[in-house]
PANUTI-264646 format. One record per atom (N, C-alpha, C): residue number from 0; residue in three letters; y, x, z. Coordinates in Angstrom, 1 decimal, m for minus. Example, Ala and Ser with C-alpha at 12.3 -4.5 7.8 and 13.67 -1.06 7.14 Angstrom:
# PANUTI-264646
[r 0,'ALA',[m5.7,13.2,7.8]]
[r 0,'ALA',[m4.5,12.3,7.8]]
[r 0,'ALA',[m3.3,13.2,7.8]]
[r 1,'SER',[m2.2,12.8,7.1]]
[r 1,'SER',[m1.1,13.7,7.1]]
[r 1,'SER',[0.0,12.9,7.9]]
***
This chain:
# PANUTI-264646
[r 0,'UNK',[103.6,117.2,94.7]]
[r 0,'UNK',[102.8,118.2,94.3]]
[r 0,'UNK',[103.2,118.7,92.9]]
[r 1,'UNK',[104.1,118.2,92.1]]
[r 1,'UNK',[104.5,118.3,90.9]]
[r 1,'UNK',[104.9,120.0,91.3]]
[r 2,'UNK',[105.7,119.8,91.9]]
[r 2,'UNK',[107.0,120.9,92.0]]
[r 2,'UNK',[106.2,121.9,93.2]]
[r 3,'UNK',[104.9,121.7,92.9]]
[r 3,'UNK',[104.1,122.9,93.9]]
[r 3,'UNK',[104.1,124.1,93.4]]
[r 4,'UNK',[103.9,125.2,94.6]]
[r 4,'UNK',[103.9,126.8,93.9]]
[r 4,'UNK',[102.7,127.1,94.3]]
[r 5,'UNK',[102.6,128.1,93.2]]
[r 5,'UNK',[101.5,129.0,93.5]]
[r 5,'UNK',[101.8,129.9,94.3]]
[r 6,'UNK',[100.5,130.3,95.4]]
[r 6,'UNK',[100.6,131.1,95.9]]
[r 6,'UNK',[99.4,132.2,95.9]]
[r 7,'UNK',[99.1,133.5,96.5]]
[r 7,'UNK',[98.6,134.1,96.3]]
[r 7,'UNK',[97.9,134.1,97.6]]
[r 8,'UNK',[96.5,134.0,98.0]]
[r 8,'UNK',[95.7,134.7,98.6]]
[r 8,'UNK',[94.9,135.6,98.3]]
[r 9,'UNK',[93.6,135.3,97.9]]
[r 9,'UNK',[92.5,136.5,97.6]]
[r 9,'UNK',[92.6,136.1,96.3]]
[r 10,'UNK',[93.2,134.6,95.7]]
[r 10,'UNK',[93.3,134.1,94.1]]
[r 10,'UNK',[94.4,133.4,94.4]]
[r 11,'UNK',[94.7,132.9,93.3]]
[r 11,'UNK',[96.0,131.7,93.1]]
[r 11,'UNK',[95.5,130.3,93.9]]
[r 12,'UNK',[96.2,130.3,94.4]]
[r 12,'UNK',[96.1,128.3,94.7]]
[r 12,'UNK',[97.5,127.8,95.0]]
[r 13,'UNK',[97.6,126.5,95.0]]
[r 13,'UNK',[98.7,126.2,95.3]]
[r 13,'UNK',[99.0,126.1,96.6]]
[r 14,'UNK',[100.4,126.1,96.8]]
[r 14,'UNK',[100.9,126.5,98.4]]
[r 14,'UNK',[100.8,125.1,99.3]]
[r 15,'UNK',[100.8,123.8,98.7]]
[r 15,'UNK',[100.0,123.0,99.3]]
[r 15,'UNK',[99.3,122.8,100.3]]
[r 16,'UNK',[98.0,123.3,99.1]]
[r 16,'UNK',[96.7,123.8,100.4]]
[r 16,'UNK',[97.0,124.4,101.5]]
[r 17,'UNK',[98.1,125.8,101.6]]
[r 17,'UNK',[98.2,126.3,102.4]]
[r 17,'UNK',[98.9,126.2,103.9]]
[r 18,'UNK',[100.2,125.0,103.4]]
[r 18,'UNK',[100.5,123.9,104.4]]
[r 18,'UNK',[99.8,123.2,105.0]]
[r 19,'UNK',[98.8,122.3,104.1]]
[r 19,'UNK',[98.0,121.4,104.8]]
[r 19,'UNK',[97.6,122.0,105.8]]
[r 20,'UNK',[96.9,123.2,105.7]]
[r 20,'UNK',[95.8,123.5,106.5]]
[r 20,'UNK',[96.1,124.3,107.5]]
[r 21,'UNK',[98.2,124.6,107.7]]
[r 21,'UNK',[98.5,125.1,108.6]]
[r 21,'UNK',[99.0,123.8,109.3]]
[r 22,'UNK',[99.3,122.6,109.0]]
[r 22,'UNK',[100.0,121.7,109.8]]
[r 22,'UNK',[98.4,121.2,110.5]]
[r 23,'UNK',[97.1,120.7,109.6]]
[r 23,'UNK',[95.6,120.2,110.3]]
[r 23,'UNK',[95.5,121.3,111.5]]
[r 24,'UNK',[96.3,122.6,111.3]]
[r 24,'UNK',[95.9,124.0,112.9]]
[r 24,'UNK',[96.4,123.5,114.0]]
[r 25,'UNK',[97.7,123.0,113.8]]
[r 25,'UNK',[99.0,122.9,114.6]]
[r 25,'UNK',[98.6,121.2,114.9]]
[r 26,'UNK',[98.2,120.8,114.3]]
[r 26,'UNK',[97.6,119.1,115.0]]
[r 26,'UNK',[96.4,119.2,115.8]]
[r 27,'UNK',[96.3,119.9,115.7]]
[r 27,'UNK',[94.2,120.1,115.9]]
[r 27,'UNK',[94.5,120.5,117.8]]
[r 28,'UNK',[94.9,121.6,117.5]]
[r 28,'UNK',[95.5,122.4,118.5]]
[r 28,'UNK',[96.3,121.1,119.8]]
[r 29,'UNK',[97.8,120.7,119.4]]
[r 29,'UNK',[98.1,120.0,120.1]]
[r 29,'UNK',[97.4,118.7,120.8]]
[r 30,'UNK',[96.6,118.2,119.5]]
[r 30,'UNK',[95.6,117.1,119.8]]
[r 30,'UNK',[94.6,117.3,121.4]]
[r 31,'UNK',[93.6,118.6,121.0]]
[r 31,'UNK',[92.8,119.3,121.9]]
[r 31,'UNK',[93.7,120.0,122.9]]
[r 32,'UNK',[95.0,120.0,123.3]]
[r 32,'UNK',[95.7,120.3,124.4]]
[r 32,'UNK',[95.8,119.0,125.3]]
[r 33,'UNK',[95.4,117.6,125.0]]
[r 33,'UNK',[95.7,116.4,126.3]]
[r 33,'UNK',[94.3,115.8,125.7]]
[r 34,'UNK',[93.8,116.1,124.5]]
[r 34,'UNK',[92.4,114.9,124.6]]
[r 34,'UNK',[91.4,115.3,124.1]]
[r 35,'UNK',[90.7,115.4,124.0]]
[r 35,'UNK',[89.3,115.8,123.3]]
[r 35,'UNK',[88.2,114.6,123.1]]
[r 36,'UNK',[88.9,113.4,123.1]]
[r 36,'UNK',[87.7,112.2,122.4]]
[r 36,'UNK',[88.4,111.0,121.4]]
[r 37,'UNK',[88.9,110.3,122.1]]
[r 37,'UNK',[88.8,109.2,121.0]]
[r 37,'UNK',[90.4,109.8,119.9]]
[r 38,'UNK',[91.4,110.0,120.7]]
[r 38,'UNK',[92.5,110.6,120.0]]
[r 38,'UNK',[92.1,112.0,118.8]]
[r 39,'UNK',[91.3,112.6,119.0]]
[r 39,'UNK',[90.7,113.6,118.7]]
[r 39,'UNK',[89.6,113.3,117.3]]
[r 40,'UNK',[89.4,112.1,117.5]]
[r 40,'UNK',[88.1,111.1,116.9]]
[r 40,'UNK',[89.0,110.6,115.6]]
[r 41,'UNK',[90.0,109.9,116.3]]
[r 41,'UNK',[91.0,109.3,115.2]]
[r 41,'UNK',[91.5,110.6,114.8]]
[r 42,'UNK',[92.0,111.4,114.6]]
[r 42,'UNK',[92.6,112.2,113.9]]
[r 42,'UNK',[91.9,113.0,113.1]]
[r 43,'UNK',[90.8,113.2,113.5]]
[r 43,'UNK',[89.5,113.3,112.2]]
[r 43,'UNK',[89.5,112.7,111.0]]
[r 44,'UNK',[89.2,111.5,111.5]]
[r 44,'UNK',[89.2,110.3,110.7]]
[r 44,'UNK',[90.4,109.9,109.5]]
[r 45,'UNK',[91.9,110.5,110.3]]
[r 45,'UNK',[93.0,110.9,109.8]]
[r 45,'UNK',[92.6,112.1,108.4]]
[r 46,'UNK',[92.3,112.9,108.8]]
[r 46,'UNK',[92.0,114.1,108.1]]
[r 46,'UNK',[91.3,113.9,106.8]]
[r 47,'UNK',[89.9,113.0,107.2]]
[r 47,'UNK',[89.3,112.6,106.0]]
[r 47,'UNK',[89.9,112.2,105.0]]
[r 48,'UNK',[90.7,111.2,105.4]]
[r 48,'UNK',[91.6,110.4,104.5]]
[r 48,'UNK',[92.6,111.3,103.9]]
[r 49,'UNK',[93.0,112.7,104.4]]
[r 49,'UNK',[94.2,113.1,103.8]]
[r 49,'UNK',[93.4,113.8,102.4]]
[r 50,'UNK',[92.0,114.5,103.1]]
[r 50,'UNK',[91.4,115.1,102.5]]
[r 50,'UNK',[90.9,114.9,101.2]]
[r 51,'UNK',[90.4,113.1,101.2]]
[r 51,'UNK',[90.3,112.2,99.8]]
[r 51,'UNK',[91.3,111.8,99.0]]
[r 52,'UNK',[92.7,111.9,99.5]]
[r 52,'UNK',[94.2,111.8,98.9]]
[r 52,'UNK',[94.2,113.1,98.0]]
[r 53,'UNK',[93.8,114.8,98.6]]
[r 53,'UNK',[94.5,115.5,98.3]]
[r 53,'UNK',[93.2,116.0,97.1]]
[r 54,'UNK',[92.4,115.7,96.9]]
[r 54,'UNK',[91.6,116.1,96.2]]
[r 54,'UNK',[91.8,114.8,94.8]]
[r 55,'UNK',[92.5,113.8,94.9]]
[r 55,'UNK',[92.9,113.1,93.5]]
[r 55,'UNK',[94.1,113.4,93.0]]
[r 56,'UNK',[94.8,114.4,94.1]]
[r 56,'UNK',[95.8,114.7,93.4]]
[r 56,'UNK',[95.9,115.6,92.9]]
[r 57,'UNK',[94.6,116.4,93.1]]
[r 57,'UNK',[94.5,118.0,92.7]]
[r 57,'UNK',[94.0,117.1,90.9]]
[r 58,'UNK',[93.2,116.5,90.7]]
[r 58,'UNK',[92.4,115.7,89.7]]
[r 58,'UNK',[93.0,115.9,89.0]]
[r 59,'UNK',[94.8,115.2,89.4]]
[r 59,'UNK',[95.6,115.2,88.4]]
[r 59,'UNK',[95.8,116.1,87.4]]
[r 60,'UNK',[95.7,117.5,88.3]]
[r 60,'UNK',[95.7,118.6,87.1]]
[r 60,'UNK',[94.7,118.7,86.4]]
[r 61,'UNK',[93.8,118.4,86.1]]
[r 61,'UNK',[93.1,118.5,85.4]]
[r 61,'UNK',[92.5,118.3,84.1]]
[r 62,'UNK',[92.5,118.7,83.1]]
[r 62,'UNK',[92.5,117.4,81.5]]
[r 62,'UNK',[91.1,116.6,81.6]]
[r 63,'UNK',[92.1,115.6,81.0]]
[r 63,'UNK',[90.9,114.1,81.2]]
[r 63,'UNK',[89.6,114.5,80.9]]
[r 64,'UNK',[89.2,115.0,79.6]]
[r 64,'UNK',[88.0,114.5,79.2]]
[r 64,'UNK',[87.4,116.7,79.7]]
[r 65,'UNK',[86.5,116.4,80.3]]
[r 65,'UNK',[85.3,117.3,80.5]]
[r 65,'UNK',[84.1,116.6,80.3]]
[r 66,'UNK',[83.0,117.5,80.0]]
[r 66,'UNK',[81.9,116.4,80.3]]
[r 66,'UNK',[81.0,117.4,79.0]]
[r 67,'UNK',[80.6,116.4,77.9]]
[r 67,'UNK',[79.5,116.4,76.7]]
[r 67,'UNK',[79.8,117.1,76.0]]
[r 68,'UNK',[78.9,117.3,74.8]]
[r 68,'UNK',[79.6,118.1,73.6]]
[r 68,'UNK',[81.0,117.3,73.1]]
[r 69,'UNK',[81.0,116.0,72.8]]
[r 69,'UNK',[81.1,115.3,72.2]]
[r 69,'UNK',[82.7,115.0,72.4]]
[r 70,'UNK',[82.6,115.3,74.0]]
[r 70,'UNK',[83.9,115.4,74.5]]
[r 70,'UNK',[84.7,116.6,74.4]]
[r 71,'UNK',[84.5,117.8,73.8]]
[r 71,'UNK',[85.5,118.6,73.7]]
[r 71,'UNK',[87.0,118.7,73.7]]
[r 72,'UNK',[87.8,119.5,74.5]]
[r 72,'UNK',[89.2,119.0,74.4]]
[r 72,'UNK',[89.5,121.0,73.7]]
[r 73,'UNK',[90.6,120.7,73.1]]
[r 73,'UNK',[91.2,122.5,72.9]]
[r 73,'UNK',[92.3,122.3,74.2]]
[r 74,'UNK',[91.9,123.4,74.8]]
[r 74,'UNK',[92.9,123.8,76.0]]
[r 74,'UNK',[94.4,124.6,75.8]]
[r 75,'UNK',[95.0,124.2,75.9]]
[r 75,'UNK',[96.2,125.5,76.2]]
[r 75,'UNK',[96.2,126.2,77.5]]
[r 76,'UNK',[96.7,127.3,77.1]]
[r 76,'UNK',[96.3,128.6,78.0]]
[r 76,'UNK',[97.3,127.7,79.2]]
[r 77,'UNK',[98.4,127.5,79.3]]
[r 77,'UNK',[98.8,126.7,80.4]]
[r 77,'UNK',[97.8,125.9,81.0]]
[r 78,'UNK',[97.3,124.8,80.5]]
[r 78,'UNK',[96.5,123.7,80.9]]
[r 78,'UNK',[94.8,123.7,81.8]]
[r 79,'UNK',[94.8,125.6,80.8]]
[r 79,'UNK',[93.7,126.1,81.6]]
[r 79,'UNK',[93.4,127.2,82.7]]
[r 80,'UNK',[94.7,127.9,83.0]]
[r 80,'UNK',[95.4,128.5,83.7]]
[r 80,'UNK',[95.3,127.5,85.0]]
[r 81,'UNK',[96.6,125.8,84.8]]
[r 81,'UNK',[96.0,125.5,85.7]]
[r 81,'UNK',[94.8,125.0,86.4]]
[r 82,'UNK',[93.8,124.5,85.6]]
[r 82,'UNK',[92.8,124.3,85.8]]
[r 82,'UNK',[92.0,125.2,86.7]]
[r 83,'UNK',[92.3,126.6,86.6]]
[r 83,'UNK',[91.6,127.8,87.2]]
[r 83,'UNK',[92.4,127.5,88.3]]
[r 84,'UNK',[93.6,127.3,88.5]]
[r 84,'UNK',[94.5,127.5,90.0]]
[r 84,'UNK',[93.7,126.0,90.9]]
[r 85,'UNK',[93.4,124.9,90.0]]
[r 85,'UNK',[93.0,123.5,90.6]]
[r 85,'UNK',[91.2,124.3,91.3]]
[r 86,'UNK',[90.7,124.8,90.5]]
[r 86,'UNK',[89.7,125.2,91.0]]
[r 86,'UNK',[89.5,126.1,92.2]]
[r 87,'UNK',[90.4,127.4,91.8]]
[r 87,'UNK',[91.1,128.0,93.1]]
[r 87,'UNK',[91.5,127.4,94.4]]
[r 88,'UNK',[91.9,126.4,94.3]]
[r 88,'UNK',[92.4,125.8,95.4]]
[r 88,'UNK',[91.3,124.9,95.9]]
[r 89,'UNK',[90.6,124.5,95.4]]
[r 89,'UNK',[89.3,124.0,95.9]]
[r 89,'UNK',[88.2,124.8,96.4]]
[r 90,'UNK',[88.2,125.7,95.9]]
[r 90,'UNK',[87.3,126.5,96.9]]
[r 90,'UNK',[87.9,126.8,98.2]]
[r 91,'UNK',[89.3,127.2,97.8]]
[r 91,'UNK',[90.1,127.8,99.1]]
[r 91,'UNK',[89.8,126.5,100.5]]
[r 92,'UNK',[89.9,125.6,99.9]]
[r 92,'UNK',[89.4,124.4,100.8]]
[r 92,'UNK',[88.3,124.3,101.4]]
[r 93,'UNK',[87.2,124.8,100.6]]
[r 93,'UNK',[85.6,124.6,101.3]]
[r 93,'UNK',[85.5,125.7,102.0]]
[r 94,'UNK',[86.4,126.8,102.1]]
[r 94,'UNK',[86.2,128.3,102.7]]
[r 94,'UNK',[86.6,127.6,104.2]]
[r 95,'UNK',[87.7,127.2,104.1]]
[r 95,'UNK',[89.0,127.2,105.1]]
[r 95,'UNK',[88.6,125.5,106.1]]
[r 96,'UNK',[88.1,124.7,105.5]]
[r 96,'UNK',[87.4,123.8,106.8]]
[r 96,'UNK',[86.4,124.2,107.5]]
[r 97,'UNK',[85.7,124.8,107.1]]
[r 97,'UNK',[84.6,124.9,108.4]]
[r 97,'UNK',[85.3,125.9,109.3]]
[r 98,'UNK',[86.2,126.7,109.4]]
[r 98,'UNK',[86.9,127.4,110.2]]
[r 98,'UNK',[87.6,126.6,111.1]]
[r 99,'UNK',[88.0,125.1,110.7]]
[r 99,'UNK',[88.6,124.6,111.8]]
[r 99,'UNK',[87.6,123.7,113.0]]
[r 100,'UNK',[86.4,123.8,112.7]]
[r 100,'UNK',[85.6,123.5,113.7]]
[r 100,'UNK',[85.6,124.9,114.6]]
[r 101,'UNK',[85.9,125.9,114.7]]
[r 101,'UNK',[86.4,127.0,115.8]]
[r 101,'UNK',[87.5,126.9,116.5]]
***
């Protein structure tokens, strides 16, 4: 994810996301072409797990300390640039799963 690009939808996010959620189409799909229960069940299950991977890695971009007054960090325009694309890409995520229950 280092060497990830931005890409452009309606905002920036990283092209990542936009993989993932074309390869979760293309599994989803195949899966629901021979099974529709337990194989179907596990690959859910699969998903969660990628889904808790990909959201610590998004973290990574993130600078450490947020939080209190107390914790203030000064941002550079880079650092907070990314931060807006880490955020971007997170929404793009809560838009874009409930569409795969269709």
């Amino acid at each position: 994810m280092q060497a990830d690009k931005i890409e452009t939808t309606d905002y920036l996010v990283f092209s990542s996301s936009l993989r993932l959620f074309k390869n979760i189409k293309g599994s989803l799909k195949r899966c629901i072409s021979f099974s529709t229960s337990k194989a179907l069940f596990d690959l859910h299950v699969s998903f969660k797990n990628v889904f808790r991977h990909y959201c610590k890695l998004l973290k990574k971009h993130l600078p450490l300390k947020l939080g209190t007054e107390s914790d203030k960090i000064s941002l550079t325009e880079e650092i907070e640039a990314k931060a807006c694309i880490v955020i971007n890409t997170c929404e793009y995520c809560l838009d874009t799963i409930p569409a795969l229950h269709t």
